[in-house]
C-alpha positions as CSV (number, residue, x, y, z in Angstrom):
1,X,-61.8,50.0,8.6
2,X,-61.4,49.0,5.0
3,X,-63.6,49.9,3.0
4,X,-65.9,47.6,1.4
5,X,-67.4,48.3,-2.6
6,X,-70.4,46.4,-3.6
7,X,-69.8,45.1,-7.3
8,X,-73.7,45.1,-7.4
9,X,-73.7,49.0,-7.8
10,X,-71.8,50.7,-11.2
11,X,-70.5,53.6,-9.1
12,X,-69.2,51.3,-6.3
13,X,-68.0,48.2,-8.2
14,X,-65.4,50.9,-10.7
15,X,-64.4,53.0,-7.5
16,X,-63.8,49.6,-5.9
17,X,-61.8,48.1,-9.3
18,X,-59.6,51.2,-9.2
19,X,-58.7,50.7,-5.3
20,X,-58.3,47.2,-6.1
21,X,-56.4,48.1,-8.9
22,X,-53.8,50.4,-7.1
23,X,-53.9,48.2,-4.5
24,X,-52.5,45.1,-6.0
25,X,-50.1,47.3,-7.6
26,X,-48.4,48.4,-4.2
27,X,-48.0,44.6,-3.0
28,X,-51.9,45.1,-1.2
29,X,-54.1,42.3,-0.6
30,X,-57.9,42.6,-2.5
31,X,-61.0,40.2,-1.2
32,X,-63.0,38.9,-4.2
33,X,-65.5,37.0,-4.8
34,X,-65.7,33.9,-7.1
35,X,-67.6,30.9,-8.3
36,X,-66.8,28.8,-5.5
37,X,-65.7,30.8,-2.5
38,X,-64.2,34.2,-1.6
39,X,-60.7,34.7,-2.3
40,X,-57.8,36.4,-1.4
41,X,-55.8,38.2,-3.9
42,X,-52.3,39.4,-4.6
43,X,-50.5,40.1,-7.8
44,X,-48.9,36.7,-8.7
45,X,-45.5,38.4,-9.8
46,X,-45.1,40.5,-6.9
47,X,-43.4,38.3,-4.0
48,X,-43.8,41.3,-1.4
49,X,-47.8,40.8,-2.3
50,X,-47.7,37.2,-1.9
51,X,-46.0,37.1,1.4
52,X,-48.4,39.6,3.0
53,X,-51.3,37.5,1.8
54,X,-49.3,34.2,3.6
55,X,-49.2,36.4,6.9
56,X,-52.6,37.4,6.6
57,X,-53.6,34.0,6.7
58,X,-51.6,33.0,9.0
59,X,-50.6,30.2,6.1
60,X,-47.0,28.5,5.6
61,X,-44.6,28.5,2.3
62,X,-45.3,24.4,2.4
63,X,-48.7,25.0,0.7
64,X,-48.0,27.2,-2.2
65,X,-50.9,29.8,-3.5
66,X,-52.6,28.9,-6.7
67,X,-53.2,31.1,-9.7
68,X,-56.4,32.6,-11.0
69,X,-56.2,33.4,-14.7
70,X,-58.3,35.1,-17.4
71,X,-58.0,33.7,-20.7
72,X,-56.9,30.0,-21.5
73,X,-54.5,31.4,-23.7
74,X,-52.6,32.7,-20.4
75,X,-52.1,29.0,-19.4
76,X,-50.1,28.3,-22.0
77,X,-48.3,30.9,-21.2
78,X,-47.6,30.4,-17.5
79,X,-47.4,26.7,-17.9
80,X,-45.3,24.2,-19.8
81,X,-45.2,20.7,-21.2
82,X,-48.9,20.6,-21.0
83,X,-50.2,16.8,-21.8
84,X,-53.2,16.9,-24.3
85,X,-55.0,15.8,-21.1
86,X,-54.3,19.0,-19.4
87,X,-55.4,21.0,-21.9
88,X,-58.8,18.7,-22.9
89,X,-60.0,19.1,-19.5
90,X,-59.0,23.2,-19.1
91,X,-60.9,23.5,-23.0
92,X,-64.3,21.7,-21.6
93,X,-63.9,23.0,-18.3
94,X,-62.5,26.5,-17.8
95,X,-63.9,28.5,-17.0
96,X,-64.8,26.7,-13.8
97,X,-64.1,24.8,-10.5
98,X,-61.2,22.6,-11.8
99,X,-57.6,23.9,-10.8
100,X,-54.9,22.1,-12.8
101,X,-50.9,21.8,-11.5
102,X,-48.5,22.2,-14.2
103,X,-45.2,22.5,-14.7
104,X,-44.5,26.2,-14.6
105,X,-42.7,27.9,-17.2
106,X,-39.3,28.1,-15.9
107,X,-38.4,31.9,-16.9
108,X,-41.0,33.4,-14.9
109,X,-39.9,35.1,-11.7
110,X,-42.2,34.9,-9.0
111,X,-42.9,32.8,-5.4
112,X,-45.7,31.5,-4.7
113,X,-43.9,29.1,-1.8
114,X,-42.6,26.2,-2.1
115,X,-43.9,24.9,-5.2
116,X,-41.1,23.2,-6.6
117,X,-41.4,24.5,-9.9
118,X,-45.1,23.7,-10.3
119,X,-48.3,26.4,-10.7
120,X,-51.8,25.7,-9.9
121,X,-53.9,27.6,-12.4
122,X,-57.8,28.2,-12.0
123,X,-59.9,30.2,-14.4
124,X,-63.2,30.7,-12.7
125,X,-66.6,31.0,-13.7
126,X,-67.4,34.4,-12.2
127,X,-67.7,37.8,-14.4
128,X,-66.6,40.1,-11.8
129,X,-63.8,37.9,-11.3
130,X,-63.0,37.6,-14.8
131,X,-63.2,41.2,-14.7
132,X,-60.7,41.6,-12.2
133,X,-58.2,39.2,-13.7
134,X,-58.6,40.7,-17.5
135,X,-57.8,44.6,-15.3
136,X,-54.7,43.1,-13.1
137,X,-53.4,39.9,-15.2
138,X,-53.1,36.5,-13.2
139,X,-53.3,36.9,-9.3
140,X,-52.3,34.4,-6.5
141,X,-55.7,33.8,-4.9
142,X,-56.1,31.8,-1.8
143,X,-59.8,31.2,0.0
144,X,-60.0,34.1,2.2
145,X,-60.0,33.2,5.5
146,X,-57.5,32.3,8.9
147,X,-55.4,29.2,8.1
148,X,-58.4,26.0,9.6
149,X,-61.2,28.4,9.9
150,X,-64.3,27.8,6.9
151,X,-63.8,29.3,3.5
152,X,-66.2,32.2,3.5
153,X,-68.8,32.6,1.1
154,X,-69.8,35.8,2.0
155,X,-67.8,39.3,2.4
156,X,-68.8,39.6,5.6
157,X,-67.4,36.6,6.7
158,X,-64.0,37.3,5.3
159,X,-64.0,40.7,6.9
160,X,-64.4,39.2,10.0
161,X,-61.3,36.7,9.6
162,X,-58.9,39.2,7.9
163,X,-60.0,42.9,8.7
164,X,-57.6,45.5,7.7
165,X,-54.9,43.2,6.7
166,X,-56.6,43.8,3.6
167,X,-56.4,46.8,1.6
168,X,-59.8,46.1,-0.6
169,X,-62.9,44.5,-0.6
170,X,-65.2,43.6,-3.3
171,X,-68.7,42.4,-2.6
172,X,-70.6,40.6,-5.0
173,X,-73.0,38.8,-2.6
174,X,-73.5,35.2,-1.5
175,X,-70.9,32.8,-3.6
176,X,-72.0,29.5,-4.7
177,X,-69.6,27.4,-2.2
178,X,-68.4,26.2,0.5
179,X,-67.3,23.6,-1.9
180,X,-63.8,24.2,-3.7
181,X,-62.5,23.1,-6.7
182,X,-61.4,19.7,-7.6
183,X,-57.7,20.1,-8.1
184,X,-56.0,18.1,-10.8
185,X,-52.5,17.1,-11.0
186,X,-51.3,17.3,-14.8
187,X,-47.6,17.0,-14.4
188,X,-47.1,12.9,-14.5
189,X,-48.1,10.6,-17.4
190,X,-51.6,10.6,-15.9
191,X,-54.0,13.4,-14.6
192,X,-54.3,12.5,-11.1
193,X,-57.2,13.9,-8.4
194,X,-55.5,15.3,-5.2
195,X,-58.8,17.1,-4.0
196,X,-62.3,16.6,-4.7
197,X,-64.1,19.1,-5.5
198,X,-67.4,20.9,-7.6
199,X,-66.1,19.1,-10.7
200,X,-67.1,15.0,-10.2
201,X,-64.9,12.2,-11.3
202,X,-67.5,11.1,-13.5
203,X,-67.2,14.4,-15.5
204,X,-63.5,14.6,-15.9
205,X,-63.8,10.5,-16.8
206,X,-65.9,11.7,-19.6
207,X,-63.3,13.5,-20.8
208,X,-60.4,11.9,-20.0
209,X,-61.2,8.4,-19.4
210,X,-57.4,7.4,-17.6
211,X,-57.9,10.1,-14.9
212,X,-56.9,8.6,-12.0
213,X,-58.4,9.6,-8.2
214,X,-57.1,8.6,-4.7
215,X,-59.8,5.9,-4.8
216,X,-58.2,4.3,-7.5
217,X,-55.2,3.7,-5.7
């Protein structure tokens, strides 16, 4: 089976960073824990990665795999033509449960499905994720569990969905979900909701007061 390190313990949480580290770097798939649920990980620039971690799921090229970042700074780098919008709410709000979808920068040569020249970037509000991220740069990261089963919340749960189609897991206890996080689409003239989340209207209205959500419609 594979193994499992507990990021609780200093021994276990570097062996398990260095699996996870060599890991990702041969196109392997790394369980990890965040603010909201547990994800699943594979370098975003490596397409061999990204496809394993669609077939592990058992997940479609239709619903492309967003990206967890480190830094804001990396943002800007990934994304373009960011609205003052986009980058007030990352500024009060990253790191945290708000995933914005930019337009991506169009020299970067990955595939994350068919996302029709969009990226959904998240930087979340975990240190050992944060941790993870500033070791292996920006990862595609889906919840990680079978395509319609729960997100888990717990690496046991995961294990139980994905088993050795992944190469490493990191176990930082009970996450704070099941709730996700409220996705944001920043490419039109108007930030638009297009999933609720941990972040409420009311809190992205107080910062951009135009935000516009499915209700609204």
């Amino acid at each position: 089976m594979t193994d499992v390190y507990s990021c609780n313990d200093p021994v276990q949480r570097a062996d398990g960073f260095r699996e996870a580290k060599l890991a990702l770097s041969r196109s392997g798939l790394v369980v990890m824990p965040t603010d909201t649920v547990y994800g699943l990980a594979a370098d975003a620039f490596d397409p061999a990665g990204v496809r394993r971690l669609l077939r592990a799921k058992g997940r479609g090229r239709k619903m492309p795999i967003p990206v967890l970042v480190g830094a804001l700074d990396t943002m800007r780098a990934l994304a373009t033509n960011l609205s003052r919008e986009a980058q007030a709410l990352a500024t009060e709000l990253w790191p945290g449960g708000l995933t914005l979808i930019c337009r991506q920068q169009p020299s970067l040569r990955w595939d994350l499905g068919d996302s029709r020249g969009t990226v959904a970037l998240r930087m979340p509000d975990h240190a050992d994720a944060l941790a993870l991220l500033d070791d292996n740069g920006p990862l595609a990261v889906s919840s990680a569990n079978l395509t319609g089963q729960p997100p888990p919340t717990t690496v046991e749960e995961a294990r139980a969905m994905l088993a050795d189609a992944v190469d490493v897991y990191l176990d930082a206890g009970p996450t704070a979900g099941p709730v996700p996080s409220t996705i944001i689409d920043a490419t039109g003239d108007v930030p638009t909701v297009v999933r609720a989340g941990v972040v409420t209207l009311e809190r992205l209205r107080a910062i951009v007061p135009t935000i516009e959500s499915p209700e609204t419609h």
